[in-house]
Phi, psi and omega in degrees: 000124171245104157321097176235126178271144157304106161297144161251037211276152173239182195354101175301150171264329162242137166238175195190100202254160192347087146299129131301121175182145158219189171214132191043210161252067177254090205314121130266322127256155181219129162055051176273161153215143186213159172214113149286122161239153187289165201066012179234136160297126173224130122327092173271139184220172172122182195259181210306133162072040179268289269121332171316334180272263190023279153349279201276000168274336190268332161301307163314315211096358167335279172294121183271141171276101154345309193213145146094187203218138147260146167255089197291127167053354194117340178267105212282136190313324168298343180284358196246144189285162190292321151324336186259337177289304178309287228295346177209042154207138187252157183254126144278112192282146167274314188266145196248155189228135157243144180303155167281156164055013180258139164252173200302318198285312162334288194306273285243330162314315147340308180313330184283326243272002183303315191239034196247146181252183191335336205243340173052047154310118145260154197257174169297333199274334157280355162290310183282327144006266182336264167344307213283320161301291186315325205285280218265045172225034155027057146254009210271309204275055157215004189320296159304002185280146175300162178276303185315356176255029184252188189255146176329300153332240174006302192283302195352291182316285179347313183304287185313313188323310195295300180311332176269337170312345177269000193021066161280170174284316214222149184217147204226102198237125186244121178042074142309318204275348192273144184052026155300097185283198203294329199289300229269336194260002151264020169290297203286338180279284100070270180357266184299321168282344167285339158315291189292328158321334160302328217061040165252155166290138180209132166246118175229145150281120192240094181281356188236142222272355195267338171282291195325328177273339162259054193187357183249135135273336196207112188261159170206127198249098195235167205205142182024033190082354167252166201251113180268011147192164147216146197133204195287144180322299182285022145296279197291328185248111175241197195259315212283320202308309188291246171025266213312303183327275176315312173091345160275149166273146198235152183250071182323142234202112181275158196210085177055240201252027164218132183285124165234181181217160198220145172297138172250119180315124172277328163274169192250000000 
C-alpha cells in the first residue's frame, strides 16, 4: 500500500526519479523518487530491509540503478566522475571501520582529498577546513588521538568531521546518530541544522523516531524498498501511518513544539 503526500519542496539539488536496484536477486528498491532541495532536511525512516543504505548507495552514485535516474544540479550523476561527485556530495556511512595508522586529524583530512591533486598536496585552506570540522564536532583535543582507538561515539564524530571537512552542498548521513550518547545527538542535531542554515541539501537515515522529529523536514517513509509516503514532516509522521509502517503500537509523545512517538511495549 502506498500513501503519497504532496512535497512542497522547490528546484532539487538531487533528484531521483522512480529508482530501481537490486543486487543479484534481490530487489532493494522499486519506483523510489525524492528531490533534496537546499536548505532542507529529509528523513528516511522505515524498518530493518526497507532500503534505506541502499538509497544512499544509489544516490552517491555507488549503487548503479537497474531503473530510473539520478540527478545532480540536473545533470545525471552517472555521467559525472567520482572526483566530481565527492566535490559536491558528501557520506556518512552506516557501517563504520576505523582505520589503521590514521590519527584522528589524519582521517578527517581525507575529507579533503576531492580537491587535492595526485600528490594529495595540502594547502591552508584544507587545514583550516580541517580545524573548523574538529572544533564543531568537539575533537580538537583528540585530533592526535590514533582513529583506531576511539570509541564508537568518536569515529561517528569523526566521520561527520571528514564530512563536513568537504564542504559539500549535500550530505547524504546513514545513522549519524548511532552510538551517539544524549549530549552528543542533540549536539549532532544542532549540527545538521546549521548545515542547512547554511544551504545544504541534507538527506539522513534515522532509526529513532524522537531525533527524526528534530531534524526532519522533509520525511520519505520507506517499506520494502518502496516509497508509503513523502513530503513535509508534519504530513508523513503521522500516528496511523508510523503504526502501518512499523507494524507496532505506538504512543505520541509531546517534545516542545513537536508530537513524536515511542513504542508500547506488548508485554506486560
Amino acid at each position: 500500500m502506498t500513501r503519497s503526500v504532496k512535497s512542497t519542496s522547490t528546484w532539487p539539488s538531487l533528484e531521483a526519479r522512480s529508482l530501481g536496484a537490486s543486487v543479484g536477486r534481490r530487489r532493494l528498491l522499486s519506483g523510489v523518487s525524492l528531490a533534496l532541495t537546499p536548505g532542507r532536511i529529509t528523513v528516511v525512516l522505515g524498518p530493518n530491509g526497507a532500503g534505506k543504505s541502499s538509497l544512499i548507495r544509489v544516490l552517491s552514485g555507488l549503487l548503479p540503478p537497474d531503473e530510473g535516474e539520478v540527478c545532480l544540479d540536473g545533470q545525471p550523476i552517472s555521467t559525472l566522475s567520482r572526483r566530481a561527485i565527492a566535490q559536491r556530495i558528501a557520506v556518512v556511512p552506516q557501517q563504520i571501520e576505523a582505520p589503521e595508522g590514521l590519527s584522528v586529524r589524519e582521517l578527517v583530512l581525507t575529507g579533503r582529498a576531492p580537491y587535492q591533486n595526485a600528490l594529495l598536496c595540502q594547502s591552508p585552506t584544507d587545514h583550516a577546513a580541517v580545524d573548523n570540522a574538529l572544533h564543531r564536532c568537539a575533537l580538537s583535543a583528540l585530533a592526535d588521538h590514533p582513529a583506531d582507538r576511539l570509541s564508537g561515539g568518536e569515529l561517528r564524530r569523526a566521520l561527520i568531521a571528514r564530512a563536513l571537512a568537504q564542504q559539500t552542498s549535500l550530505l547524504l548521513l546513514d545513522e549519524p546518530a548511532a552510538h551517539l550518547d544524549l549530549r552528543h545527538v542533540l549536539e549532532l542535531v544542532k549540527l545538521v541544522r546549521e548545515e542547512a542554515h547554511r544551504g545544504a541539501a541534507i538527506l539522513a537515515v534515522i532509526h529513532d523516531l524522537p531525533t527524526a522529529t528534530l531534524l526532519a523536514d522533509d520525511v520519505l517513509l520507506l517499506a520494502g524498498g518502496r516509497t508509503e509516503a513523502w513530503g513535509p514532516a508534519r504530513e508523513v509522521l503521522r500516528h496511523d501511518l508510523l503504526e502501518h509502517v512499523f507494524g507496532v503500537e505506538l504512543a505520541p509523545v509531546q517534545l516542545r513544539n513537536h508530537t513524536t512517538f515511542l513504542p508500547v511495549p506488548s508485554f506486560s
